[in-house]
PAGU-880280 format. One record per atom (N, C-alpha, C): residue in one letter; x, y, z. Coordinates in steps of 0.02 Angstrom, whole numbers, plus 32768, in hexadecimal, padded with zeros to 4 digits. Layout:
<pts>
AXYZ/...
</pts>
This chain:
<pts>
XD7353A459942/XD73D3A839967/XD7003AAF9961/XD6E23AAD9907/XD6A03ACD9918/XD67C3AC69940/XD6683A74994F/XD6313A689978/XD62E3A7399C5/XD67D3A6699D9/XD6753A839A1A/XD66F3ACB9A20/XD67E3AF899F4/XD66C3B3D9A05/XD6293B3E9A00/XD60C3B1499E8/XD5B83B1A99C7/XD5993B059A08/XD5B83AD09A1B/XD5953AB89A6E/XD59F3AE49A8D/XD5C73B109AB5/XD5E23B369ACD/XD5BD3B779AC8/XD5AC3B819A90/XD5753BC59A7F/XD5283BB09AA9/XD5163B5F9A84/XD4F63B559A80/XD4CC3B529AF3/XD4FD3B349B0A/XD5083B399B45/XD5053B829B73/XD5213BA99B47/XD5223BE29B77/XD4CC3C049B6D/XD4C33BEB9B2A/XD4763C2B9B08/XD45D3C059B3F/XD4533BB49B4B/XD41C3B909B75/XD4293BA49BC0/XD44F3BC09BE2/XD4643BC19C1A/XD4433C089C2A/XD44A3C479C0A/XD43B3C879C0B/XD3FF3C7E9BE9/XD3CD3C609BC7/XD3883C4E9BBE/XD36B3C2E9C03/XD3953C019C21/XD3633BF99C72/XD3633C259C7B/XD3A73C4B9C9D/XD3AF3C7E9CC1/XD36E3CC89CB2/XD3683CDF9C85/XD3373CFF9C80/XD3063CF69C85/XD2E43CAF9C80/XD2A53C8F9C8E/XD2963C909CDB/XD2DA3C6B9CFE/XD2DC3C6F9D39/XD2D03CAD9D5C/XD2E53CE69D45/XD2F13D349D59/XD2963D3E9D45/XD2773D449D18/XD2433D4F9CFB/XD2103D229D36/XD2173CE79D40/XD1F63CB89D72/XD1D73CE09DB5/XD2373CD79DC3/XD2363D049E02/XD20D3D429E24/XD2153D649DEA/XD1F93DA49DF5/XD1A23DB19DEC/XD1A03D7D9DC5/XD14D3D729DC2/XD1363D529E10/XD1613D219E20/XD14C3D0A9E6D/XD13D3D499E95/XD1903D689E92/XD1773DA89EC7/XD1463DCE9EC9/XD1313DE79E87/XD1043E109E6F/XD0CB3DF09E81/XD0BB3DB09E7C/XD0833D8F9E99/XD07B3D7D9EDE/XD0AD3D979F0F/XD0AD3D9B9F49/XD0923DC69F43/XD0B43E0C9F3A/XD0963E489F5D/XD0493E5D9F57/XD0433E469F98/XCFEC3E569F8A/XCFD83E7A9FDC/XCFB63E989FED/XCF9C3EC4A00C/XCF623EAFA039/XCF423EBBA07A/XCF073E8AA091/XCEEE3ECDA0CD/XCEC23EE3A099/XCE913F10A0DD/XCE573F0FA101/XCE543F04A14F/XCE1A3EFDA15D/XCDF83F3DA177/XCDBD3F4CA16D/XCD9D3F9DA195/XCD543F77A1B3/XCD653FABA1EA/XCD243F93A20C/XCCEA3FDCA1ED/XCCBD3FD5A1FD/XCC8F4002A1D5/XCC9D403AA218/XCC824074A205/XCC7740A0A23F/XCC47409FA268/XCC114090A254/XCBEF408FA286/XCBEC406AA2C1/XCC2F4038A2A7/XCC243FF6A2C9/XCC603FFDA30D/XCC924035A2EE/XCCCE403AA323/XCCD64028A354/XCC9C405EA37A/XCC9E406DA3B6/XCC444061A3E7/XCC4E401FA40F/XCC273FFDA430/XCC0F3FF3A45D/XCBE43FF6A48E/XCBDF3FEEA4E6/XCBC03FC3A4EE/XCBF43F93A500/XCBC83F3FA514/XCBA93F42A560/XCB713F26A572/XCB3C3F14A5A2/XCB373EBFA5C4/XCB763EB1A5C5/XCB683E55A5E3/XCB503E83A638/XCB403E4FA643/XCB2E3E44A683/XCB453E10A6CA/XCB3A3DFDA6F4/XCB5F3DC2A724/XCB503D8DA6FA/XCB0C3D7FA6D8/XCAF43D30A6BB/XCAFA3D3AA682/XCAE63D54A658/XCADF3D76A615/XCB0D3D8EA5F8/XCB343D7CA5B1/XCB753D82A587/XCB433DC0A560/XCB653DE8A53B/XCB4E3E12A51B/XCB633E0FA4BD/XCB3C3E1DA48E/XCB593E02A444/XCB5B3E52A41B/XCB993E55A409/XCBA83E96A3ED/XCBB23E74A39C/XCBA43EB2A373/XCBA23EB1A32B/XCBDE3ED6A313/XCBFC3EB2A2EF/XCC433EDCA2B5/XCC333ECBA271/XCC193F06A247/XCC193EF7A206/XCC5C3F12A1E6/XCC783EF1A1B2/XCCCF3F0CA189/XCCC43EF3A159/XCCFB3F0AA123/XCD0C3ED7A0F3/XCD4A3ECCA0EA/XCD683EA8A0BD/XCDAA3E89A0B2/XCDAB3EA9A06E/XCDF63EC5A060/XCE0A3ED5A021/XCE383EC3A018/XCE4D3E999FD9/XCE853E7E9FC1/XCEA43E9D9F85/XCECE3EBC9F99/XCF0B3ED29F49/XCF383EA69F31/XCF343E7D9F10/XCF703E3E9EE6/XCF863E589EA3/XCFBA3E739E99/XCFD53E959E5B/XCFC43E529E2F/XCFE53E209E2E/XCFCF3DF89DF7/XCFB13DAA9E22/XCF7F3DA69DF3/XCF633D4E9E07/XCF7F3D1E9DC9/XCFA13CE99DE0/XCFA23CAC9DA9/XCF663C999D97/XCF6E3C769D6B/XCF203C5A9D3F/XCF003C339D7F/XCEC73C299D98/XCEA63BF19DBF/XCECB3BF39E07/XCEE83C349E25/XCEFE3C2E9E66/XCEC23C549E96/XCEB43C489EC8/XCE963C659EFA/XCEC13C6E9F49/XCE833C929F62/XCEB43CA69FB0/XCE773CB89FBF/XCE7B3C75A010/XCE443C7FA04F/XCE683C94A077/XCE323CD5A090/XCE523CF6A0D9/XCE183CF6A10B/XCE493CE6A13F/XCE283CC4A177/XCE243D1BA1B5/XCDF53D14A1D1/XCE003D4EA1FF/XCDFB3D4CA250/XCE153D67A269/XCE303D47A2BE/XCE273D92A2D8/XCDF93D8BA319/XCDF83DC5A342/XCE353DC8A389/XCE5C3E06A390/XCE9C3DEAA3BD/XCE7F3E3EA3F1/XCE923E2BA437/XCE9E3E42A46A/XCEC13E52A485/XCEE03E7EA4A4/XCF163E93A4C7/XCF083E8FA51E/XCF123E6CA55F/XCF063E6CA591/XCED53E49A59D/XCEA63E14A579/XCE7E3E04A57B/XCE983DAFA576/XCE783D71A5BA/XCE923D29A594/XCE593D0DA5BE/XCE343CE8A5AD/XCE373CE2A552/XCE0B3D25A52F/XCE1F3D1BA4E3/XCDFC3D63A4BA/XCDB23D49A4C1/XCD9D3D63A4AB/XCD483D65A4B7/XCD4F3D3CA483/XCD103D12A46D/XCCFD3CEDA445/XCCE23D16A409/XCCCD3D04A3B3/XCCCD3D1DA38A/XCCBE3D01A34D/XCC7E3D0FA33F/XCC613CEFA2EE/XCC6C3D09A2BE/XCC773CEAA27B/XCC7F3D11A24E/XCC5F3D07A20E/XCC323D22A1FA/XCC1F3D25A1BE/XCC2F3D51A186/XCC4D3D2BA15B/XCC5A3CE8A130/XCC9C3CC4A16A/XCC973C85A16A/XCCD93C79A1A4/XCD1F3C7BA170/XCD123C76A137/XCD473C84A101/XCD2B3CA9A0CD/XCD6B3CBDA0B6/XCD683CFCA080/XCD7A3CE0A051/XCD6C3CCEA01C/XCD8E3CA99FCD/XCD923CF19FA5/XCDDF3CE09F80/XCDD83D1F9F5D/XCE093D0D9F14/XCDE33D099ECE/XCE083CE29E99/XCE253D3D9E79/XCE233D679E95/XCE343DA59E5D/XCE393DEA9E97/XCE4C3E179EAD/XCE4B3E489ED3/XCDFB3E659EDE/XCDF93E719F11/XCDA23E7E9F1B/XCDAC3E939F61/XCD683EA69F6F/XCD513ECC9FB2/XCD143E9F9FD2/XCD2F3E70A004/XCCDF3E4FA02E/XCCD13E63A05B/XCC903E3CA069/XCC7A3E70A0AF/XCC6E3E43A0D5/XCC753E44A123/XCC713E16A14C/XCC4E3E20A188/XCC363E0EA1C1/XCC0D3E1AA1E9/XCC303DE4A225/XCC3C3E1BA25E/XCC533E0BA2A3/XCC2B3DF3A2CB/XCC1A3DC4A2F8/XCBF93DC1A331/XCC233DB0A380/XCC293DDCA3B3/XCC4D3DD3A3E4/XCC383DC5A413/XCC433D9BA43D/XCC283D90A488/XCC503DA5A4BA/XCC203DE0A4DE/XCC543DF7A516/XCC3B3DD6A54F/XCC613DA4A571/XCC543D96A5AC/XCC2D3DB1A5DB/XCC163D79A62B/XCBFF3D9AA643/XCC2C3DC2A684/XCC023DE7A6BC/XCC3F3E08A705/XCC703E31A6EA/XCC713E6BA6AC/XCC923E7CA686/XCC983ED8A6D0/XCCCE3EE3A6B9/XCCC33F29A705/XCCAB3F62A6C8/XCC8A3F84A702/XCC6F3FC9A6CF/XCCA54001A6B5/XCC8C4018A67A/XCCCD404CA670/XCD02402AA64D/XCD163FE1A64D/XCD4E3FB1A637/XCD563FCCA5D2/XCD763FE4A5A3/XCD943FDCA57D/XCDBA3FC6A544/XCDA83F94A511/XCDB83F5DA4FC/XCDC13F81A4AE/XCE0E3F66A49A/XCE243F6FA45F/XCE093F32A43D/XCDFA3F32A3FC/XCDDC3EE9A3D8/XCE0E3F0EA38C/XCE343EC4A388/XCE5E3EC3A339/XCE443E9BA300/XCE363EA3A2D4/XCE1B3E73A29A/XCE423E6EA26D/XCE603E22A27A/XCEA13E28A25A/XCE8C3DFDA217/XCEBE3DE7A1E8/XCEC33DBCA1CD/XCEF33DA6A1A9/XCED93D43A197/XCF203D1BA19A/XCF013D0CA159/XCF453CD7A133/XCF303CB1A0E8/XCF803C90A0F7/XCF703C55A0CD/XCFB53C3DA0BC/XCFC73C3AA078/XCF9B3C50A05B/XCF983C5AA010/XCFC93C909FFA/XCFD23CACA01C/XD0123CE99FFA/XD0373CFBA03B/XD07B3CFEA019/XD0C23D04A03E/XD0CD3D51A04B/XD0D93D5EA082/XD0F13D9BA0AF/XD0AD3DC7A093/XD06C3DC5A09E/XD0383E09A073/XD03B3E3FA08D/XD0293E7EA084/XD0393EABA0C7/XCFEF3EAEA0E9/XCFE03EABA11B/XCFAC3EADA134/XCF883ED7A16B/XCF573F04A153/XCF4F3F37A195/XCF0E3F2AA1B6/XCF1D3F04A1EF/XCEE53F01A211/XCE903F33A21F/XCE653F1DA22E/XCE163F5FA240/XCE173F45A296/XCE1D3F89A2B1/XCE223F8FA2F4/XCDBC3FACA2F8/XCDB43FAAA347/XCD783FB8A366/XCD853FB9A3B2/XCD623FE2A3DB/XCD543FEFA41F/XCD0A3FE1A438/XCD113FABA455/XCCEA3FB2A498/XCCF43FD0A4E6/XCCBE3FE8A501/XCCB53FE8A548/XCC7F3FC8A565/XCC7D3FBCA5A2/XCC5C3F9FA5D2/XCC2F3FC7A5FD/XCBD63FBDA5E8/XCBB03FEEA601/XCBA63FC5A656/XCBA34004A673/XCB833FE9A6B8/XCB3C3FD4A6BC/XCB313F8FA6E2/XCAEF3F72A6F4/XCAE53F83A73B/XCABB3F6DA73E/XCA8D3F7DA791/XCA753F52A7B6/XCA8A3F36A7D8/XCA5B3EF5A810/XCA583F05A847/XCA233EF1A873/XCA183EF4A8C7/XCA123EB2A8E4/XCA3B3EAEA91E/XCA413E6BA93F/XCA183E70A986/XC9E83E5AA9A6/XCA023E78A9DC/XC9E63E34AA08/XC9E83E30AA56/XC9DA3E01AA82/XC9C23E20AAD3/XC9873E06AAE0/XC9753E04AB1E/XC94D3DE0AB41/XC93A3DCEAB7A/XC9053DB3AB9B/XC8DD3DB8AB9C/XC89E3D88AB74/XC8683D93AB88/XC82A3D7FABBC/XC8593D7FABF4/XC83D3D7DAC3A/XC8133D9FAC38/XC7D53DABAC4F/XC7B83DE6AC71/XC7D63E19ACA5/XC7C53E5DAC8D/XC7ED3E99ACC1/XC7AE3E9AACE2/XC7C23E7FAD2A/XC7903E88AD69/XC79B3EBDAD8A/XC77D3EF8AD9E/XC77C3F2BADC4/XC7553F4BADF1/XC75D3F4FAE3B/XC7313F6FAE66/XC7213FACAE5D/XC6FB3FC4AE75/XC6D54014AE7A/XC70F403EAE94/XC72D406CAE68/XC75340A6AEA3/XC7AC406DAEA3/XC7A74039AE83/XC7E44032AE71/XC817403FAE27/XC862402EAE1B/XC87E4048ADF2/XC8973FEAADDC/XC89F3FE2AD91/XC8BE3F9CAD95/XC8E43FADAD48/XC9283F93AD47/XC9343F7BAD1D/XC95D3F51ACDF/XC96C3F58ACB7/XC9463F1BAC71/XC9913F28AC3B/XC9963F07AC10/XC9D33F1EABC2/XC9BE3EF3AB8C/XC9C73F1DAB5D/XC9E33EE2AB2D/XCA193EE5AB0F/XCA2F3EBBAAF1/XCA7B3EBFAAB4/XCA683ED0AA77/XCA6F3F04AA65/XCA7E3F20AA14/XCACB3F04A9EE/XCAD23EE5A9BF/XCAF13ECBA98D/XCAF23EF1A950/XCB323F09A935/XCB3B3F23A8F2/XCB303EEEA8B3/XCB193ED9A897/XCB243E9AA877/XCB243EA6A833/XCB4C3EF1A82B/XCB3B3F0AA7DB/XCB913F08A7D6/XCBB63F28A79E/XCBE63F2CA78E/XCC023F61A799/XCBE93FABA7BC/XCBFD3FE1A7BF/XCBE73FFEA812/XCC0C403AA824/XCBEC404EA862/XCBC24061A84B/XCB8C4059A888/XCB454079A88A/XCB20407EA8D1/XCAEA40C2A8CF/XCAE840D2A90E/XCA9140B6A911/XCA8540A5A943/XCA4A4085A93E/XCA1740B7A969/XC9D240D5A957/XC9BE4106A989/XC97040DBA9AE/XC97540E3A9D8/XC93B40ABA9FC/XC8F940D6AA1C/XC8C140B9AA15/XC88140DDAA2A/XC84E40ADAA51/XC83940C8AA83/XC7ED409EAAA1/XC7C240B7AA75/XC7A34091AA57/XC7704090AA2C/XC72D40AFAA47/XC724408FAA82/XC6E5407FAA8E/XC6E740BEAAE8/XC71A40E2AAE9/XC7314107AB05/XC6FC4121AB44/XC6CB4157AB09/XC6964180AB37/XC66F4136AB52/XC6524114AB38/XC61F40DDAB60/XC64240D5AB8D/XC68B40CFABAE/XC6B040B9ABEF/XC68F4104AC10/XC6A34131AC15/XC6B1416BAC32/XC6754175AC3F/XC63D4166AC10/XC6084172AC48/XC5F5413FAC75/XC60A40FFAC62/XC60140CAAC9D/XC62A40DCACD3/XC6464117ACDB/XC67C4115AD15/XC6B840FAAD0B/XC6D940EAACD2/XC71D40D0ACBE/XC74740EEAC91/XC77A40F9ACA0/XC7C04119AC96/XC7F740EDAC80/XC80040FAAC2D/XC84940C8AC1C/XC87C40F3AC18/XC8BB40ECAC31/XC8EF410FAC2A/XC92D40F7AC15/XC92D4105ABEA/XC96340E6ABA8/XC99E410BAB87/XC9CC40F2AB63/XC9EC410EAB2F/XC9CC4128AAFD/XC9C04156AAD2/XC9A84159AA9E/XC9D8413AAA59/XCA0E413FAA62/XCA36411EAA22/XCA704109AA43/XCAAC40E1AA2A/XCAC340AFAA26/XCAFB40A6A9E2/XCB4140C7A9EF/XCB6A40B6A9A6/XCB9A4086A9C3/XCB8B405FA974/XCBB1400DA979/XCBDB400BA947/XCC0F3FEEA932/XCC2C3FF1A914/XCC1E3FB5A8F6/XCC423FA1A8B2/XCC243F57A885/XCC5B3F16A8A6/XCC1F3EFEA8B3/XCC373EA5A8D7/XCC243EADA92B/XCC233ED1A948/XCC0D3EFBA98E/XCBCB3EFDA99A/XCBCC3EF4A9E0/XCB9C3EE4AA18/XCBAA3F1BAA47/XCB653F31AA66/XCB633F67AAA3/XCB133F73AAAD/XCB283F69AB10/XCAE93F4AAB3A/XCAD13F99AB49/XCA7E3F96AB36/XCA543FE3AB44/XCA413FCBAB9A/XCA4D3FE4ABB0/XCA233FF1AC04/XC9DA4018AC10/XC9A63FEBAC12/XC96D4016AC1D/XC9494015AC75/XC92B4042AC80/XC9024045ACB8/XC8BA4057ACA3/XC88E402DACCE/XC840403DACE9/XC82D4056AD26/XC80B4080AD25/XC800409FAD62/XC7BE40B2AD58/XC793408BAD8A/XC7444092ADAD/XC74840C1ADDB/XC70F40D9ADC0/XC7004116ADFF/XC6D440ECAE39/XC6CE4116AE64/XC6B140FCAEA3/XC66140E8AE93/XC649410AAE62/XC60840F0AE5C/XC5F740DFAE17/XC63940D8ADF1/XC62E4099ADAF/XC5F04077ADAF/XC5F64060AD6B/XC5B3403AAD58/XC5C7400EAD66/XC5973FC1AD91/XC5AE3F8CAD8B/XC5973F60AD61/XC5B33F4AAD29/XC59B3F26AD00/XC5E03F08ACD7/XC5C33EFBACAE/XC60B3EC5AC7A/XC60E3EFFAC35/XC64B3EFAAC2E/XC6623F26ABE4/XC6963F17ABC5/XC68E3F3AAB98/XC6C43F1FAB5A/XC6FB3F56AB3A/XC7483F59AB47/XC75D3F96AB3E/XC7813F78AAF6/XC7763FABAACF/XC7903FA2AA91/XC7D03FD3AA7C/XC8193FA0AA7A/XC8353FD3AA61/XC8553FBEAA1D/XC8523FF4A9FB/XC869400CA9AE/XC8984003A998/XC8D93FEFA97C/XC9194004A96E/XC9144010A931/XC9454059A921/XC9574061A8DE/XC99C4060A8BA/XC9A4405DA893/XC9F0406CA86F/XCA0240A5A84F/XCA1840CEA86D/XCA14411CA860/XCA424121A807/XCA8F40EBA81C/XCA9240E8A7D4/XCA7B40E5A796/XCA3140AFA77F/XCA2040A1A74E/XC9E940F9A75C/XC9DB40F0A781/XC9A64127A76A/XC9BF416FA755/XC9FE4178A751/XCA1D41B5A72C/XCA4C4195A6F4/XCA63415FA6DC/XCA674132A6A9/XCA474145A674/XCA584162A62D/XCA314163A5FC/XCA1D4121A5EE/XCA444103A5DE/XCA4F40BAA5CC/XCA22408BA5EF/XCA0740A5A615/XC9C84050A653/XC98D408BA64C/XC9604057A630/XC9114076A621/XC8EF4089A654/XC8E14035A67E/XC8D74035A6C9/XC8F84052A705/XC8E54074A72F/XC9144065A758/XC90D4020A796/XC94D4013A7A7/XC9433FD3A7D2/XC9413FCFA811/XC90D3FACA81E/XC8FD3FB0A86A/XC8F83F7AA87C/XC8F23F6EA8CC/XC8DA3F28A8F3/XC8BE3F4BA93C/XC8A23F1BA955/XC8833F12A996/XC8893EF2A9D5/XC8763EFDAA05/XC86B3ED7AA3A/XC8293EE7AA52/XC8133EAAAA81/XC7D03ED5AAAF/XC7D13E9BAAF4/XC7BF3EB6AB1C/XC7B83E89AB69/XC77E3EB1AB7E/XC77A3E6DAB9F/XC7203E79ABB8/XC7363E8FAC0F/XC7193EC9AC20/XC7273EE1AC69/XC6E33ED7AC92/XC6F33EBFACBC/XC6C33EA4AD0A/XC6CB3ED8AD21/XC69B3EFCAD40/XC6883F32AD78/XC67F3F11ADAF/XC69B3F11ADF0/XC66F3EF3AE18/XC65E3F3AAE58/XC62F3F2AAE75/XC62E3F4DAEA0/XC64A3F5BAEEC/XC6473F91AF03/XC68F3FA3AF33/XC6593F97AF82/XC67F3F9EAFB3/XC65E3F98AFE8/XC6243FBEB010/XC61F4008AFED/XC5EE4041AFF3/XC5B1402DAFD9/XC5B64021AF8A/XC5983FF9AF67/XC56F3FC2AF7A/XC5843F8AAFA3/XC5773F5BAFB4/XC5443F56AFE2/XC5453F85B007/XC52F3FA3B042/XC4EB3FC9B03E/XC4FA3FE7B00E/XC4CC401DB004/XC4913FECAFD7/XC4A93FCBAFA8/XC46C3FA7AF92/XC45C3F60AFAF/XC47D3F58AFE1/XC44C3F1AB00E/XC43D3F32B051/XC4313F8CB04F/XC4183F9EB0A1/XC3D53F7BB0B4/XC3A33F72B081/XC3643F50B085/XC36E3EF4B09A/XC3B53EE0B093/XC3B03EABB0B1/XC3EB3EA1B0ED/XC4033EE2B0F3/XC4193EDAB138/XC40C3F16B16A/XC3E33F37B162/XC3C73F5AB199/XC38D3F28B1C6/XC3583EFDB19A/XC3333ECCB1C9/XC3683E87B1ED/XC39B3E80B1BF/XC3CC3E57B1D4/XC3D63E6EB21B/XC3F83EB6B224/XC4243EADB26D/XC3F93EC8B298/XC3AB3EDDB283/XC3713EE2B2C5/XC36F3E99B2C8/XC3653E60B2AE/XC35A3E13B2C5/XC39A3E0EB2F8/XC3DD3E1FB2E2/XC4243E07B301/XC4153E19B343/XC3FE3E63B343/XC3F23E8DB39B/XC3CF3E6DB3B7/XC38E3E72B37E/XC3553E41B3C5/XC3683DF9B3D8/XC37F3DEBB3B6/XC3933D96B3C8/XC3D33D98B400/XC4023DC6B3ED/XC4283DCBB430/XC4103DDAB460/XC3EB3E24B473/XC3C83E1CB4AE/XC3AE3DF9B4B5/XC38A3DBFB48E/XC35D3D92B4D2/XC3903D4BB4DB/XC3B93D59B4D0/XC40C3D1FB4E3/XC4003D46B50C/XC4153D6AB51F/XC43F3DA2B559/XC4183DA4B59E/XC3D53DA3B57C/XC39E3DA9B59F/XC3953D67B5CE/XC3A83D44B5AD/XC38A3CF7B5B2/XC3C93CC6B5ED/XC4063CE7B5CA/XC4353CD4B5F5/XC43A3CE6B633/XC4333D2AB634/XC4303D5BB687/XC4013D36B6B0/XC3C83D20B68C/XC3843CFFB6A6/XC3953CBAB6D3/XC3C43C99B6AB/XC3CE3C56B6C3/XC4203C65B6E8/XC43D3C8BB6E1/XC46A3C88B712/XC4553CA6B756/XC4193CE3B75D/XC4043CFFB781/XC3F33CBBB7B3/XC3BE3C78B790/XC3AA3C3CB7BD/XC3DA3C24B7D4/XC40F3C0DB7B5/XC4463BE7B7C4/XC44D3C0DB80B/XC46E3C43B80E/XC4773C6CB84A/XC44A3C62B886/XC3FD3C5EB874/XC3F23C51B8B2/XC3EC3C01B8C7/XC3F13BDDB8AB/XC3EB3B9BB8A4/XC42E3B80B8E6/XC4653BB6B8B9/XC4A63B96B8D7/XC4B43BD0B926/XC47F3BFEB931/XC4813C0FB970/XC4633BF9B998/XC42A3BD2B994/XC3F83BA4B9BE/XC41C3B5DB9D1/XC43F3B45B997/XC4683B05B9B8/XC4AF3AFBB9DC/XC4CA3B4CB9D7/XC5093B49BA1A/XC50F3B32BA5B/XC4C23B4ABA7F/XC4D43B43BAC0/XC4D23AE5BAD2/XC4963ABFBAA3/XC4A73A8BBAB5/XC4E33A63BAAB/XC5083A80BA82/XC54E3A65BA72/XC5783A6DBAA6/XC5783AB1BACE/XC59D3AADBAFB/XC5993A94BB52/XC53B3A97BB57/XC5393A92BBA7/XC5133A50BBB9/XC4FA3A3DBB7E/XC4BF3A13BB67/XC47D3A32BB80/XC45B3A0CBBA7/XC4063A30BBC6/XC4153A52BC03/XC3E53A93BC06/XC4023AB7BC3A/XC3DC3AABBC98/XC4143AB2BCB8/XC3E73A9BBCF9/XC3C63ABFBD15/XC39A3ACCBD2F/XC3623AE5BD65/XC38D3B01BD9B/XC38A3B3EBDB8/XC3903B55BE07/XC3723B3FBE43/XC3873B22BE6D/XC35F3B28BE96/XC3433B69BECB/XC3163B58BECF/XC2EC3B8CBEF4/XC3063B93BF3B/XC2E13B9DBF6A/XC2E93BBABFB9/XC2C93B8FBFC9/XC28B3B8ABFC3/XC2673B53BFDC/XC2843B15BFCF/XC29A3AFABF9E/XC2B23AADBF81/XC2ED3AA6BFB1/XC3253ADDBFC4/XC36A3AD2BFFF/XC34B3AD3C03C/XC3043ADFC05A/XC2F93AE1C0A2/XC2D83A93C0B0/XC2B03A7AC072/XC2A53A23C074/XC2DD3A0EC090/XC3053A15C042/XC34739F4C05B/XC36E39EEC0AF/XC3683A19C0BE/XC38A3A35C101/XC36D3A0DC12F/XC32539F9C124/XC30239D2C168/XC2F13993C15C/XC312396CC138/XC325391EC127/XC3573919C140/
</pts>
């Protein structure tokens, strides 16, 4: 009977000895869960204005670090945390380097890490972008974890597209002709484009007049045709020229942000030709002896014809009568009927 009470003791002490071990276990697990995971992005780094372009991705910098709070570490445990940049409205998220690409961490500590982002290219101007820096581990159960947020925006770029003929603009003296080209927005934002003849006064004193738009608002992805006219004066220069026109991008050049401002060109080469006054006036030396030759040479046609129709005429009055009577006969006389009479 002793011994089974002795087992019986002995049974219960061993049963309530797990049990507290177990309880003691437990609670060390939990306690070695609770661990904490912060990421910060630095300040300076927050807030960003990315510059891609139509061809050209743009590379933004995030410096942070990672801080880990682990109330307790077991002997020889570690925890890699991995870090993932997430997007909201964005698919796919932009792409994203990371240096260190893992975080090893054998004891609570503070690392530091370094972002690299690629913002696509055809991005619209003004666009907005939340960036989350999150992070994962599988090394510890439920951690609490507070992500490092950052903002980008999207700076406006500047391009000029444009298209026309480069025919020669042929133009008479004292006429009006004209001409276009297509202006193209090919930046990411509206922009108003302001346009100039370059080479302006050299027309105007040749006698030529461009009459144009001076500017031109396009909106981004958009096309719109300028209408120009030339107009020669009556006594324009005649010669060959070259009209140069300018385009600017009124946007970049009030842009803090664009050094340059951006421009493009056109130029067509313009033919003068000369008008019919013109024509006239400088070949009088070869047609004033011209139409004294034309006169005199007609009169002596004129001359020449009257001459020989004048012969014809009498030609064809001398040969009527033989056509009609043949040779003409003789009368006789008085004397020739009184012969007769006395035979």
């Amino acid at each position: 009977m002793g011994a089974l009470v002795r087992s019986a003791a002995f049974l219960a002490l061993l049963v309530f000895t797990v049990m507290i071990i177990a309880i003691a276990l437990s609670g060390e697990e939990v306690e070695a869960q609770l661990a904490e995971i912060k990421v910060t992005i630095l300040e300076a780094d927050r807030d960003q204005k990315a510059h891609p372009t139509d061809v050209e991705n743009d590379l933004l910098t995030f410096r942070g670090d990672v801080a880990l709070d682990r109330t307790f570490w077991p002997p020889g445990s570690t925890v890699v945390i991995e870090l993932e940049l997430e997007m909201s409205g964005v698919s796919p998220v932009w792409e994203v380097f990371f240096d260190p690409e893992f975080l090893t961490f054998t004891a609570s500590a503070v690392q530091n890490f370094t972002a690299t982002v690629v913002v696509p290219v055809q991005q619209p101007a003004g666009a907005f972008h939340n960036l989350i820096f999150n992070a994962t581990t599988t090394d510890l159960f439920l951690p609490i974890i507070e992500p490092g947020s950052a903002q980008v925006i999207i700076a406006q770029y500047y391009k000029i597209g444009r298209q026309y003929s480069t025919l020669p603009l042929r133009v008479t003296q004292g006429d009006l002709i004209d001409f276009n080209i297509t202006l193209a927005n090919r930046g990411n934002g509206p922009d108003t484009f302001l346009l100039e003849v370059s080479n302006e006064a050299e027309l105007l004193n040749a006698g030529l007049t461009v009459i144009y738009e001076r500017s031109k608002h396009i909106d981004a992805g958009e096309e719109d045709e300028v209408e120009l006219q030339l107009q020669a004066a009556d006594d324009a220069l005649v010669s060959d020229f070259s009209l140069n026109l300018t385009i600017r991008s009124e946007g970049s050049a009030t842009d803090p942000d664009v050094e340059d401002t951006v421009t493009s060109g056109a130029e067509w080469n313009v033919v003068v030709e000369a008008g019919l006054a013109t024509t006239l006036t400088d070949n009088l030396y070869i047609i004033v002896p011209g139409v004294i030759i034309v006169v005199v040479i007609g009169l002596f046609l004129i001359m020449r014809r009257r001459k020989r129709d004048r012969k014809e005429f009498e030609e064809e009055a001398t040969e009527k009568p033989a056509e009609y009577g043949g040779k003409k006969k003789k009368k006789k006389g008085k004397n020739e009927e009184d012969t007769d009479g006395d035979d």
